[in-house]
DRENPA-3360 file (N, C-alpha, C; in nm, 2 decimals, always signed):
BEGIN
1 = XXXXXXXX = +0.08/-0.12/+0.00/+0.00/+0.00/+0.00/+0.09/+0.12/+0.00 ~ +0.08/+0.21/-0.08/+0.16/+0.37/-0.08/+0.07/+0.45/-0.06 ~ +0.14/+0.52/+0.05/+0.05/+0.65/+0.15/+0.14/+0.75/+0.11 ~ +0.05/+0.88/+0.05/+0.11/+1.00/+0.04/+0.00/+1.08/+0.14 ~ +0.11/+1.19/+0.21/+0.06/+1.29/+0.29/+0.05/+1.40/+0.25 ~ -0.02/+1.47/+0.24/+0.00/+1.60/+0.18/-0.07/+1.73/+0.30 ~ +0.04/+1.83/+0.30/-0.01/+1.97/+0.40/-0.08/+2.03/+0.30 ~ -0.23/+2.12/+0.36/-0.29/+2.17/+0.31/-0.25/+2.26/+0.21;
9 = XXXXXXXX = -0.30/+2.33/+0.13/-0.32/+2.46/+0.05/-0.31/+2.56/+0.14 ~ -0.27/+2.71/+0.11/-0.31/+2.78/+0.23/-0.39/+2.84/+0.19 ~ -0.49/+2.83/+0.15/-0.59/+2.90/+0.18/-0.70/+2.82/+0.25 ~ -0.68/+2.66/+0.25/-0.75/+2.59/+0.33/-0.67/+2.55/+0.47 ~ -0.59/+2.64/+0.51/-0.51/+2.58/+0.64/-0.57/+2.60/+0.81 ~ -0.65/+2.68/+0.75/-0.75/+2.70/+0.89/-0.88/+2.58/+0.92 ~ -0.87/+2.49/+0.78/-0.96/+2.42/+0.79/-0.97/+2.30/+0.79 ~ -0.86/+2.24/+0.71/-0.78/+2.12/+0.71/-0.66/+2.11/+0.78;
17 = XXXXXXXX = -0.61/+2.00/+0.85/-0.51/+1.99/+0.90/-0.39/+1.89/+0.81 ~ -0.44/+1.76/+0.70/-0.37/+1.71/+0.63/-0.48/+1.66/+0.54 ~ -0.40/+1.65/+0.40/-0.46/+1.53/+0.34/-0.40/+1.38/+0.28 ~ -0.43/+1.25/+0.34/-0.38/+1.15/+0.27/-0.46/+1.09/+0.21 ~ -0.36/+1.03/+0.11/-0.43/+0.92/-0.02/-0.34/+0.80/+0.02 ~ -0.42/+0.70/+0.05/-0.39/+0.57/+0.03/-0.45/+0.44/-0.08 ~ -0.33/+0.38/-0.16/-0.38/+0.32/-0.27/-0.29/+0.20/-0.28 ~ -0.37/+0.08/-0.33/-0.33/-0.02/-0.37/-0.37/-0.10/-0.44;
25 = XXXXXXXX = -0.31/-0.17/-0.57/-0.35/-0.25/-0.65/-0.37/-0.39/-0.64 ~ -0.50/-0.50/-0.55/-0.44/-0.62/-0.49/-0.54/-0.68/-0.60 ~ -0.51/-0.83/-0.57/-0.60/-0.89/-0.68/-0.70/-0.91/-0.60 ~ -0.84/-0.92/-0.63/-0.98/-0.91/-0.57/-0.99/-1.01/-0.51 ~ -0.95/-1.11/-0.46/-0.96/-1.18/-0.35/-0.91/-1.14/-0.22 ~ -0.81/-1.08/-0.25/-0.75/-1.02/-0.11/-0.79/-0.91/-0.02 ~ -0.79/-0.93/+0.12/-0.87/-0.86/+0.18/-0.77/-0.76/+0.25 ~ -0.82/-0.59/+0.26/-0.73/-0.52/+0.33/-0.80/-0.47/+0.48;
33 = XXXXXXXX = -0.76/-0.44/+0.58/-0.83/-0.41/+0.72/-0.70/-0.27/+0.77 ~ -0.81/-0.19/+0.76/-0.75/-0.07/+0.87/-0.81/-0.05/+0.97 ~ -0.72/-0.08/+1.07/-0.80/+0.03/+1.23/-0.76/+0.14/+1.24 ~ -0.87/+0.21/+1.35/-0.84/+0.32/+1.32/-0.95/+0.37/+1.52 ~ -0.88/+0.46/+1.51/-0.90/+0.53/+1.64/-0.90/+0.63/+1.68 ~ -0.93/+0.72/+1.79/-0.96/+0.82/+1.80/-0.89/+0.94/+1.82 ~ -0.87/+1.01/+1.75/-0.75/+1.12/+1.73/-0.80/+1.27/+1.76 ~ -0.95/+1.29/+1.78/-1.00/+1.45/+1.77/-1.04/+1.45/+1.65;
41 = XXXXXXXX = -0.99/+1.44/+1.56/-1.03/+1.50/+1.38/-1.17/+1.43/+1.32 ~ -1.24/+1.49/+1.25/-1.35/+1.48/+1.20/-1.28/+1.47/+1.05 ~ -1.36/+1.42/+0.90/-1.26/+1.39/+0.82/-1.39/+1.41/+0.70 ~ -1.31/+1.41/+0.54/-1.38/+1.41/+0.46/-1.34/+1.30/+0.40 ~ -1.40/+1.17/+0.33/-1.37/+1.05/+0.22/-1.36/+1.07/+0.09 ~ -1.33/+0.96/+0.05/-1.34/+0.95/-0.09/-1.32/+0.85/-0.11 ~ -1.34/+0.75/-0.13/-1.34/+0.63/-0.14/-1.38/+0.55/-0.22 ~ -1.24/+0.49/-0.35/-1.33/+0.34/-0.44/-1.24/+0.27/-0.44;
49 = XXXXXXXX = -1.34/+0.13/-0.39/-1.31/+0.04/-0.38/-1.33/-0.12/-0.43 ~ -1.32/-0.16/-0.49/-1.36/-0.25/-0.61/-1.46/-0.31/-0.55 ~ -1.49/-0.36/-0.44/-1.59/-0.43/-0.35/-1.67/-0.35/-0.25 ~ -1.65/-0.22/-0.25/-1.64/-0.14/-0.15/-1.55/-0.12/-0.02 ~ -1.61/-0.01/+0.07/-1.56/+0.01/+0.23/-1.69/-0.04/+0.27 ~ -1.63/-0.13/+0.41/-1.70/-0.17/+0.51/-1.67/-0.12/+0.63 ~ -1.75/-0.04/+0.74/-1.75/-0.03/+0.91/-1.76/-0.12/+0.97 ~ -1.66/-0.18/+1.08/-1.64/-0.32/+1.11/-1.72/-0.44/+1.03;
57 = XXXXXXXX = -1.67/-0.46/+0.93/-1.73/-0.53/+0.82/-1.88/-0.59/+0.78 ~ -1.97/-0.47/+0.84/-2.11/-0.52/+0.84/-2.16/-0.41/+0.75 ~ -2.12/-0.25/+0.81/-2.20/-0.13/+0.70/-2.07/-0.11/+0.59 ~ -2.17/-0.14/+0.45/-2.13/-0.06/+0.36/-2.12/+0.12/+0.34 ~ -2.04/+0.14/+0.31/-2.03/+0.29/+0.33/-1.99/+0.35/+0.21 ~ -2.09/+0.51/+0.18/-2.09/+0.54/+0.06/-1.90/+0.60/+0.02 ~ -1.92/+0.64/-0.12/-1.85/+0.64/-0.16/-1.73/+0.81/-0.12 ~ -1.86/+0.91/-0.08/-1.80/+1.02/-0.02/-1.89/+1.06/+0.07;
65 = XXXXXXXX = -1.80/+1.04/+0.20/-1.85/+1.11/+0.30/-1.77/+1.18/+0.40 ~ -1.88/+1.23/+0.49/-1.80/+1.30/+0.63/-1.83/+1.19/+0.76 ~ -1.71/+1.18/+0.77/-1.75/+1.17/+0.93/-1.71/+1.22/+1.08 ~ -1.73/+1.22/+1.15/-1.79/+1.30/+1.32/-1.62/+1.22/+1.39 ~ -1.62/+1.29/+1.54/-1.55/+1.22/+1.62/-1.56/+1.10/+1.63 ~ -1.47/+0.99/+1.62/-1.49/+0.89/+1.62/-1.41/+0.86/+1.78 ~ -1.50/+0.80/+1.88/-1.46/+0.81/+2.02/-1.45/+0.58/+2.01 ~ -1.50/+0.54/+1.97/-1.52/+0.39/+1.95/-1.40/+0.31/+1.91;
73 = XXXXXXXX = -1.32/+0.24/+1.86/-1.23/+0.17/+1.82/-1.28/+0.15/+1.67 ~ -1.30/+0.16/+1.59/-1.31/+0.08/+1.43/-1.24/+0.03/+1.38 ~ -1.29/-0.08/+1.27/-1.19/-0.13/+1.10/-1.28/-0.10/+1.05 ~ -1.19/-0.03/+0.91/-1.24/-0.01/+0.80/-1.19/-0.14/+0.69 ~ -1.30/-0.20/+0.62/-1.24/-0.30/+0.56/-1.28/-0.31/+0.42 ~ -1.19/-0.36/+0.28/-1.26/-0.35/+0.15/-1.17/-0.50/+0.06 ~ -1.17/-0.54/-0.04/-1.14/-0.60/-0.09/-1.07/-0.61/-0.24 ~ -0.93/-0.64/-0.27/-0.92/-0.59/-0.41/-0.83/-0.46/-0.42;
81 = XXXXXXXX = -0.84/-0.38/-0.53/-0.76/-0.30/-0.50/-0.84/-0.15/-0.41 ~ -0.78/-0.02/-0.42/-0.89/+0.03/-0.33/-0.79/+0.19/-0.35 ~ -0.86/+0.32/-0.39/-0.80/+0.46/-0.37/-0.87/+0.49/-0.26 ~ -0.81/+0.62/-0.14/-0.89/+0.64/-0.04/-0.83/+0.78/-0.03 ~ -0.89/+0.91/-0.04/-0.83/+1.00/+0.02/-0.93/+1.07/+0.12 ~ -0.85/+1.12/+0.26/-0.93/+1.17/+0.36/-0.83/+1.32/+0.36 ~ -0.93/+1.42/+0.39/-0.89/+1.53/+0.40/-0.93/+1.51/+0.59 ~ -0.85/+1.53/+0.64/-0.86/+1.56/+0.80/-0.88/+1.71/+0.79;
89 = XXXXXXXX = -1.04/+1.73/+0.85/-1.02/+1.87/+0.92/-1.00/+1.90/+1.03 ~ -1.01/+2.01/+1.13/-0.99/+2.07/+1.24/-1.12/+2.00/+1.33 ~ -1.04/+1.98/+1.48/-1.22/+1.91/+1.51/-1.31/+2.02/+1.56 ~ -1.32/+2.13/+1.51/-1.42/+2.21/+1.47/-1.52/+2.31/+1.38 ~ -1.44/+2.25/+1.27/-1.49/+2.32/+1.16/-1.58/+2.23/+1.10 ~ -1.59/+2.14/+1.10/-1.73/+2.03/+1.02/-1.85/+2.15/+1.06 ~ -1.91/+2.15/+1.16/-2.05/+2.24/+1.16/-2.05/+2.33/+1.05 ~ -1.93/+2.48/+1.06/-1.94/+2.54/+0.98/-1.90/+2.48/+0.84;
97 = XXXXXXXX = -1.86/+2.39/+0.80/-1.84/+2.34/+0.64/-1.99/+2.34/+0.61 ~ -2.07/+2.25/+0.67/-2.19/+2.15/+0.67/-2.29/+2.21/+0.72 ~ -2.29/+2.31/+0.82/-2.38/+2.36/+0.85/-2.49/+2.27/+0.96 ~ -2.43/+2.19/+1.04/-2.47/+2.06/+1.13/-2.39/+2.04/+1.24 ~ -2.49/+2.01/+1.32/-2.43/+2.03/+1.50/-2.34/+1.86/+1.47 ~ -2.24/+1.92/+1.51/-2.13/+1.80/+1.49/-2.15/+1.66/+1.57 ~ -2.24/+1.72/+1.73/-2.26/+1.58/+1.78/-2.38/+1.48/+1.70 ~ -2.43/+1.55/+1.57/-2.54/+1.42/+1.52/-2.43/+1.31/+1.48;
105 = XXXXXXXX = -2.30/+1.34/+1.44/-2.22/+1.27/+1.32/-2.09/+1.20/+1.43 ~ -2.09/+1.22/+1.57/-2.06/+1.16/+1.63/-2.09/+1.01/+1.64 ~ -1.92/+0.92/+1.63/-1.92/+0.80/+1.59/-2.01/+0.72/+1.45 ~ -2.03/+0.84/+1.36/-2.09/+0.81/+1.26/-2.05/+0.86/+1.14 ~ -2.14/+0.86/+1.03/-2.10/+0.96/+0.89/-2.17/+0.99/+0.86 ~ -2.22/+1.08/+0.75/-2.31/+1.15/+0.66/-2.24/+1.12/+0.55 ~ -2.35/+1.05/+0.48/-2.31/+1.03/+0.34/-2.34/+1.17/+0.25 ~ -2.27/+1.22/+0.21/-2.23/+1.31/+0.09/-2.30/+1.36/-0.04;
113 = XXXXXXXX = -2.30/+1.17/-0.09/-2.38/+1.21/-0.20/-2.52/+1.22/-0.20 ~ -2.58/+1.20/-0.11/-2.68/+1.22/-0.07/-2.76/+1.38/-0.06 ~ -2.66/+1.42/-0.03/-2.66/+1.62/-0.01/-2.69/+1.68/-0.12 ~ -2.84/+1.74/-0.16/-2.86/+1.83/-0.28/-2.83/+1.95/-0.25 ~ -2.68/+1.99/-0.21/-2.67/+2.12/-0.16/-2.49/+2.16/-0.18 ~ -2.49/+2.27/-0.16/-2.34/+2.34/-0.18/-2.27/+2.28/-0.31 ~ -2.32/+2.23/-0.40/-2.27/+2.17/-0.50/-2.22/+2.08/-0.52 ~ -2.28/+1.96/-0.43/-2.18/+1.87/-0.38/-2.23/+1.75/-0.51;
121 = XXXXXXXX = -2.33/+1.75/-0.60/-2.35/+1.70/-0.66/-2.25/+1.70/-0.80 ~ -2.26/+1.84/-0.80/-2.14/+1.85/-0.96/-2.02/+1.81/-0.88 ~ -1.94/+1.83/-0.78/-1.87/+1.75/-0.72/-1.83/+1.65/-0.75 ~ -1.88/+1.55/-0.71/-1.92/+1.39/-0.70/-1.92/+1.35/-0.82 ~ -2.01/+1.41/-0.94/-2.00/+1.35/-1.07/-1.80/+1.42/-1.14 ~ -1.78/+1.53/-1.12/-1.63/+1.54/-1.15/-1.57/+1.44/-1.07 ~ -1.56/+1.38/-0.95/-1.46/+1.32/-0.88/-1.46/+1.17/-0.95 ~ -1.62/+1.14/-0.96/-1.60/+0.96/-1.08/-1.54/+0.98/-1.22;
129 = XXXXXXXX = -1.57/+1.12/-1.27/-1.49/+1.12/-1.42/-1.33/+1.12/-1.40 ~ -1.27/+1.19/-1.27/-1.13/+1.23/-1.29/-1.06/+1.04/-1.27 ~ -0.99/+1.04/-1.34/-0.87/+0.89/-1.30/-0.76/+0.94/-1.20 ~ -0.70/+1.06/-1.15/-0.64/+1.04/-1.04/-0.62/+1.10/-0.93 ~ -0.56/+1.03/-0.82/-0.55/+1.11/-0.69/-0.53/+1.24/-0.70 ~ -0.43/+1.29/-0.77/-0.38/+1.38/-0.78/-0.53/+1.50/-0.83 ~ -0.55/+1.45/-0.87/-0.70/+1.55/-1.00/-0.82/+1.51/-0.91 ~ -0.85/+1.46/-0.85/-0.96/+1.46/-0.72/-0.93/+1.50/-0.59;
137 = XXXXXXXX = -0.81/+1.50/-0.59/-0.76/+1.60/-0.41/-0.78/+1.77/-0.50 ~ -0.74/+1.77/-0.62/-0.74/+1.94/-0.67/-0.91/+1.98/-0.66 ~ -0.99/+1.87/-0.69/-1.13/+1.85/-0.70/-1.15/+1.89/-0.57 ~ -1.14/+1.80/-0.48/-1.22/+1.86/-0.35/-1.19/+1.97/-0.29 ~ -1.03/+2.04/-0.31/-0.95/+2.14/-0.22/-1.03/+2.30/-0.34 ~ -1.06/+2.23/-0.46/-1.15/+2.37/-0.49/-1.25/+2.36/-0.46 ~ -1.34/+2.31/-0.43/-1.46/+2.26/-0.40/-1.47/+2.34/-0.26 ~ -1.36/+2.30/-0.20/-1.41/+2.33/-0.03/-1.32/+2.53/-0.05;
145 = XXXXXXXX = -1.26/+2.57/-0.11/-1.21/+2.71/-0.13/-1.32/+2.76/-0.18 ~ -1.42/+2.74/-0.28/-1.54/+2.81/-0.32/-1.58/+2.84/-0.25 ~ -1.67/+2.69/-0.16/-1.77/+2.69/-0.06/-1.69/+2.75/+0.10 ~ -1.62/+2.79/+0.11/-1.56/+2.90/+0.23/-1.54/+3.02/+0.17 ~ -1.51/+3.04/+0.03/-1.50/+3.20/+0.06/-1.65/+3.26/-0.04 ~ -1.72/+3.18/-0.09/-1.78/+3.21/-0.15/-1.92/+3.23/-0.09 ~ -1.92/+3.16/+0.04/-2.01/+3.23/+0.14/-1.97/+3.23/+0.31 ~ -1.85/+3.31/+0.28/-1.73/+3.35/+0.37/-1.79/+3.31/+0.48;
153 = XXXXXXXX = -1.78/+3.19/+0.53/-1.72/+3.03/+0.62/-1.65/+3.13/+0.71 ~ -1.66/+3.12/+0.80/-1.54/+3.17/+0.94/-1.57/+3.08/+1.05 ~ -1.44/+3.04/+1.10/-1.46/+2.96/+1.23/-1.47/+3.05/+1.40 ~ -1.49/+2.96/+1.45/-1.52/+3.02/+1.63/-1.38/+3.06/+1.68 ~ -1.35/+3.19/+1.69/-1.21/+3.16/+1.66/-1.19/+3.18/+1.86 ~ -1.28/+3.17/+1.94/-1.26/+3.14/+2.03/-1.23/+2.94/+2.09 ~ -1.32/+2.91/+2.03/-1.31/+2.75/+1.95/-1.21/+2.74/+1.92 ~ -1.16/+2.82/+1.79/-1.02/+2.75/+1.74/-0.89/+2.75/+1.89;
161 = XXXXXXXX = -0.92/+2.84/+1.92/-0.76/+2.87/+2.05/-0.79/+2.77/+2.13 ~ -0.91/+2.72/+2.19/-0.95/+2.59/+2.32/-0.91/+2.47/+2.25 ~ -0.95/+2.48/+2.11/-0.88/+2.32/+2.05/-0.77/+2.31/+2.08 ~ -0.67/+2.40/+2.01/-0.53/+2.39/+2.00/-0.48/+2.38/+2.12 ~ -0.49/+2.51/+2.21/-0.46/+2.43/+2.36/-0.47/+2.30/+2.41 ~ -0.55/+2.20/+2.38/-0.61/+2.11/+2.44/-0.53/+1.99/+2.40 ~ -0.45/+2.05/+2.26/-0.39/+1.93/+2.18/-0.24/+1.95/+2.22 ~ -0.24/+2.09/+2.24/-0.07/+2.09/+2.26/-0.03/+2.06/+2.41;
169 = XXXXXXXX = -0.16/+2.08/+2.52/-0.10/+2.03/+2.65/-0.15/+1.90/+2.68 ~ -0.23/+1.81/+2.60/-0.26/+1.66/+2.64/-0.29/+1.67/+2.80 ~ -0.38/+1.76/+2.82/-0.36/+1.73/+2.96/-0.51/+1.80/+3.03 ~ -0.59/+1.72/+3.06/-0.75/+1.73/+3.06/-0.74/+1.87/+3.18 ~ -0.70/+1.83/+3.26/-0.66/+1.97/+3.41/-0.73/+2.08/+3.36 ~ -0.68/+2.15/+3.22/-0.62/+2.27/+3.19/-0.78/+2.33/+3.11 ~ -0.86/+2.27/+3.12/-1.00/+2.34/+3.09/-1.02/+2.44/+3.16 ~ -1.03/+2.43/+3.27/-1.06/+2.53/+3.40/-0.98/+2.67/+3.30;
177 = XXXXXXXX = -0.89/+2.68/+3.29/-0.79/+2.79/+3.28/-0.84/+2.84/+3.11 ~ -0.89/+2.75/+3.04/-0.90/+2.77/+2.90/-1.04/+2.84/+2.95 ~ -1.13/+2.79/+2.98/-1.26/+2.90/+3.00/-1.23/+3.01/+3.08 ~ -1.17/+3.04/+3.21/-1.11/+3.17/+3.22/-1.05/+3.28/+3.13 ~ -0.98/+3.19/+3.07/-0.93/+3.32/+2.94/-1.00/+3.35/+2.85 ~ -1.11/+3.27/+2.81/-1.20/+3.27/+2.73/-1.33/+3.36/+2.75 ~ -1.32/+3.35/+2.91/-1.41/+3.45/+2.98/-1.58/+3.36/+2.91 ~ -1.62/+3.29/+2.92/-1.71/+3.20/+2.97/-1.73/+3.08/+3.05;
185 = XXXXXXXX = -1.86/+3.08/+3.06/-1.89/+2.98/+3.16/-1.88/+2.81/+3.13 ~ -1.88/+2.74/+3.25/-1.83/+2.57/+3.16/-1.93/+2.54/+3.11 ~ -2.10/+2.65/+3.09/-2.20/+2.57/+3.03/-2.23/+2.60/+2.89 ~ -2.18/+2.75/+2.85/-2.14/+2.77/+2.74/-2.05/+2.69/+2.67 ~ -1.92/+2.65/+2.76/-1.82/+2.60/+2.66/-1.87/+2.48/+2.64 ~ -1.94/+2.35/+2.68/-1.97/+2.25/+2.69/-2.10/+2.25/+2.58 ~ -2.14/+2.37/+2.55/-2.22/+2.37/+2.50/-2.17/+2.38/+2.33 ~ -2.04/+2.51/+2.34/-1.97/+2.50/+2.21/-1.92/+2.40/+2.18;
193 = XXXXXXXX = -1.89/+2.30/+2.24/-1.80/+2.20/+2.24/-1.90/+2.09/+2.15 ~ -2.00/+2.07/+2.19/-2.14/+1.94/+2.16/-2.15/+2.00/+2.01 ~ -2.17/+2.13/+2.00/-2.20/+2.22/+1.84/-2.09/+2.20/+1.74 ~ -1.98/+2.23/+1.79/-1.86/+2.25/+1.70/-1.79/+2.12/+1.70 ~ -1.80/+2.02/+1.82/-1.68/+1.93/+1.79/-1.75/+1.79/+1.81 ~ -1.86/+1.83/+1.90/-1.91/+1.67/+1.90/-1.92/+1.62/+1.99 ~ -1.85/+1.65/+2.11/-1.85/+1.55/+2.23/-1.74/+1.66/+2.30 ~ -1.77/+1.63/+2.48/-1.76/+1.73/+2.54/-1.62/+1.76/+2.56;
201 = XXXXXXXX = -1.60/+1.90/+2.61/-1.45/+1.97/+2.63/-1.35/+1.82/+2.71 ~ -1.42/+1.78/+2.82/-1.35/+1.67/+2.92/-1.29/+1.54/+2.79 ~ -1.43/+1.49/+2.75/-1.39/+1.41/+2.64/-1.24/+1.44/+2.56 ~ -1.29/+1.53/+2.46/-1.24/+1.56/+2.41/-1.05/+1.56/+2.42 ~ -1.01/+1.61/+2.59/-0.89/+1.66/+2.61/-0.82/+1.49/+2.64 ~ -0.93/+1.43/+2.71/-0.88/+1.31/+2.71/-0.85/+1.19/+2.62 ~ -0.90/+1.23/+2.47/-0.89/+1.16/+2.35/-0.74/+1.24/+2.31 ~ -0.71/+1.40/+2.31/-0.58/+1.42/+2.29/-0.48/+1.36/+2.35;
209 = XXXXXXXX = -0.51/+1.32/+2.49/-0.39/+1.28/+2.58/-0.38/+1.14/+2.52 ~ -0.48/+1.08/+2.47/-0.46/+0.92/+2.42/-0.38/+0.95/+2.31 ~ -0.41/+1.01/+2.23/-0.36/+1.03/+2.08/-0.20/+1.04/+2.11 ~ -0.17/+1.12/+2.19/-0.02/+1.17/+2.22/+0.04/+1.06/+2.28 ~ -0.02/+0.95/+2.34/+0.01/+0.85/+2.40/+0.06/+0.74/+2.28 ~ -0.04/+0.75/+2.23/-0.04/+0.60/+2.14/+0.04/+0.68/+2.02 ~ +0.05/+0.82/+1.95/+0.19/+0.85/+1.88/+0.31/+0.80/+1.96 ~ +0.35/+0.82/+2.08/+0.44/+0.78/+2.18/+0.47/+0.64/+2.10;
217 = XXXXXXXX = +0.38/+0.56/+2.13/+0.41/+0.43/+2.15/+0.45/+0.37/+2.02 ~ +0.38/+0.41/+1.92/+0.39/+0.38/+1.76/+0.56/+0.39/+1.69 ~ +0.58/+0.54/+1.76/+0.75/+0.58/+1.77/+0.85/+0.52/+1.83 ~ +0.81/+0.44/+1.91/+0.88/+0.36/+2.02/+1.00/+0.45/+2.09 ~ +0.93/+0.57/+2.15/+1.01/+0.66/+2.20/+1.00/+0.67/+2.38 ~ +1.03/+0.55/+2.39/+1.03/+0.53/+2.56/+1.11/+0.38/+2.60 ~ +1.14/+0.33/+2.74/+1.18/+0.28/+2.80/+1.08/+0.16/+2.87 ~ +1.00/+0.21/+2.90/+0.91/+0.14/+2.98/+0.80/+0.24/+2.97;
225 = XXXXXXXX = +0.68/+0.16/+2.99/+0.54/+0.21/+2.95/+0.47/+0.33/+3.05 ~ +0.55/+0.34/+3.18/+0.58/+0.46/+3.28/+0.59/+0.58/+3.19 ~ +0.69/+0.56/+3.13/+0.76/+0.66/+3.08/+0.62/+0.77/+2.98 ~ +0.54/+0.66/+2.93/+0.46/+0.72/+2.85/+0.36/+0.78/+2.93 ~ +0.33/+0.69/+3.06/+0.25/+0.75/+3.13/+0.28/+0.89/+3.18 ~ +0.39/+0.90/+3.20/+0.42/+1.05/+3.25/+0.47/+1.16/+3.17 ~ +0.53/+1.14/+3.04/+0.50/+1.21/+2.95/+0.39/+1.29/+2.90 ~ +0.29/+1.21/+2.96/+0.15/+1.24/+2.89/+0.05/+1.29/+2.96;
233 = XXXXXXXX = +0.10/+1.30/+3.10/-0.02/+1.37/+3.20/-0.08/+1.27/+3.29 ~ -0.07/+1.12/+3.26/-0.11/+0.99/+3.34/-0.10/+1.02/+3.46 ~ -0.17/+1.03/+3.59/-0.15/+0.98/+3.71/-0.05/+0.91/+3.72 ~ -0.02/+0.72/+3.64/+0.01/+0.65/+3.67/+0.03/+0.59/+3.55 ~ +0.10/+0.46/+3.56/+0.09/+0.36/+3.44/-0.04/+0.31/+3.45 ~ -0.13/+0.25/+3.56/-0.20/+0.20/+3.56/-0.37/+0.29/+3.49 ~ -0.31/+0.41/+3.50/-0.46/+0.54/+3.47/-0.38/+0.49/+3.31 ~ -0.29/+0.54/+3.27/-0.25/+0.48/+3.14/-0.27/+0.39/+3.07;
241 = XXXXXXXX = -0.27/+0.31/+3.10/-0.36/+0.15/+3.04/-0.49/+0.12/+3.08 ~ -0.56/+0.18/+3.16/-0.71/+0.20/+3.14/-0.74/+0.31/+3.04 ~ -0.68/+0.40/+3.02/-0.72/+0.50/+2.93/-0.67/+0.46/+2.76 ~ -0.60/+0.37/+2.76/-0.59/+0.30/+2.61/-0.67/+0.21/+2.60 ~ -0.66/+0.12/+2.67/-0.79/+0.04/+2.68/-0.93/+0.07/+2.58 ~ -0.95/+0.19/+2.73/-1.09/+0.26/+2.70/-1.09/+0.28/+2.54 ~ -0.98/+0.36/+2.47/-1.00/+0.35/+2.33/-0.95/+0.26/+2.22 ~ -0.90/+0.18/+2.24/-0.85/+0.08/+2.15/-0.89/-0.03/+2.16;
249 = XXXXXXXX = -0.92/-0.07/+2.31/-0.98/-0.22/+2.31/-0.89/-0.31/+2.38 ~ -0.82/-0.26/+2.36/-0.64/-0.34/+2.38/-0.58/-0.25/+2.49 ~ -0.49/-0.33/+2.58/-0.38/-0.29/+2.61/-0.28/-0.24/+2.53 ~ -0.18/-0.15/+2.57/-0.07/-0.08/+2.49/+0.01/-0.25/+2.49 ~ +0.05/-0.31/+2.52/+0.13/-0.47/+2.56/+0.06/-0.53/+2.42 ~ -0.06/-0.54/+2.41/-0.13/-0.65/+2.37/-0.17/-0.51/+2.20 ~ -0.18/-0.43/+2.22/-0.17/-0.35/+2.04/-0.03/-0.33/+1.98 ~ +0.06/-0.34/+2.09/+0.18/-0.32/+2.00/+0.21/-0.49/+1.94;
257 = XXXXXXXX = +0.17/-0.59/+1.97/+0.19/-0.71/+1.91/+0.10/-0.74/+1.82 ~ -0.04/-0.67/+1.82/-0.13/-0.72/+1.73/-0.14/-0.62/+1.59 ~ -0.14/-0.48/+1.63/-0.12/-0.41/+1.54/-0.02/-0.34/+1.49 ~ +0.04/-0.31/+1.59/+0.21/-0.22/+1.56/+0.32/-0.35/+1.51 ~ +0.35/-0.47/+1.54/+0.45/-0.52/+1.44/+0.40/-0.60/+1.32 ~ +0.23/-0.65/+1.32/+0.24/-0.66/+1.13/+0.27/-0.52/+1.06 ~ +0.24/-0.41/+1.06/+0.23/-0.34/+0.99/+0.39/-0.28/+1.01 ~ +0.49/-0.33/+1.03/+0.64/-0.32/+1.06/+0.69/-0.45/+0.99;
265 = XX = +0.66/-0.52/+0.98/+0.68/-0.62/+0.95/+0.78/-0.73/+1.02 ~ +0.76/-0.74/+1.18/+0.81/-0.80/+1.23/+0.74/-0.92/+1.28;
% end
């Protein structure tokens, strides 16, 4: 499989944080499985797949969509060969793209082509005619530049500063001090939080502290699993492996054998 990553455009940098395409040409018997876990980012698809994409291999899932915080553990699974590109955005800008309180699309998606709106139709019919990655990432990245400046899209830019805080200190504590400076109340923010991101401020800080955790561990940039714990804000090793747990299903012990060395190839 070849993954390219690509940093936004800047005029979409407020809105996107990356985009990858992943692609592979397998013969149609063979089956591919991605997990995938909770990072904060809400995301846009594209996806064909000779058999399709499957959600833990039961829902078919359309061809372009959005989807919400994903707070749950998933695989995404298809068969054959398979193009995928996700535009990751900010985990607050979905409402204003979409114009939708972000917690409906929590642990879920909204299918796309479904939408008689923002043009997402002439969209969709250019993205099946174009044959490559390259010429469907330019598709959607003008698509989404129209539809923000063409009915000048602005984010919460009080929103935007509590996100970023939250990602750069991994460390749930620090809400208290983020609504102080914000100069509202924790029912307002709790309330921006459900609108714009999906799931609450608390949530939320403690899905960053995972994220930073489980990059930690993917890097293999530690000694002992302490080490990660306290890097990362943990009480403990033991608050540390309950809180991976909680999102992956797995112990950090037990995902770095199941998922981190096939995909290393050890």
């Amino acid at each position: 499989m070849t993954t390219e990553i690509y940093q936004p455009v800047s005029l979409l940098k407020d809105f996107v944080k990356q985009v990858v395409i992943l692609e592979d040409y397998l013969p149609g018997s063979e089956e591919t499985s991605l997990p995938y876990f909770a990072d904060g980012l809400p995301g846009i698809v594209l996806q064909q797949c000779d058999t399709g994409m499957y959600l833990n291999k039961t829902k078919k899932l359309s061809t372009f969509f959005l989807y919400g915080q994903t707070v749950k553990p998933i695989e995404l699974s298809m068969t054959g060969g398979f193009r995928i590109i996700i535009f990751y955005l900010y985990s607050h800008v979905a409402k204003v793209l979409f114009r939708l309180n972000s917690n409906e699309i929590t642990d879920t998606c909204l299918d796309l082509t479904l939408l008689n709106k923002f043009g997402l139709k002439q969209l969709i019919v250019k993205l099946e005619d174009s044959g490559s990655s390259r010429a469907q990432m330019d598709l959607i990245n003008r698509f989404l530049i129209t539809h923000i400046y063409g009915n000048d899209l602005s984010i919460d830019r009080g929103l935007d500063f509590a996100v970023r805080r939250l990602v750069e200190s991994k460390n749930p504590g620090s809400l208290r001090d983020i609504r102080h400076q914000l100069h509202i109340s924790e029912r307002t923010f709790e309330r921006k939080f459900a609108d714009h991101v999906g799931i609450t401020p608390k949530l939320f800080a403690r899905i960053c502290q995972f994220h930073a955790s489980l990059q930690q561990l993917q890097r293999q940039q530690f000694n002992k699993l302490t080490d990660i714990a306290i890097d990362n804000g943990y009480a403990d090793q033991s608050h540390f492996i309950r809180s991976f747990k909680e999102f992956t299903g797995l112990t950090p012990s037990r995902f770095s054998e199941l998922i981190l060395k096939p995909y290393r190839g050890q």
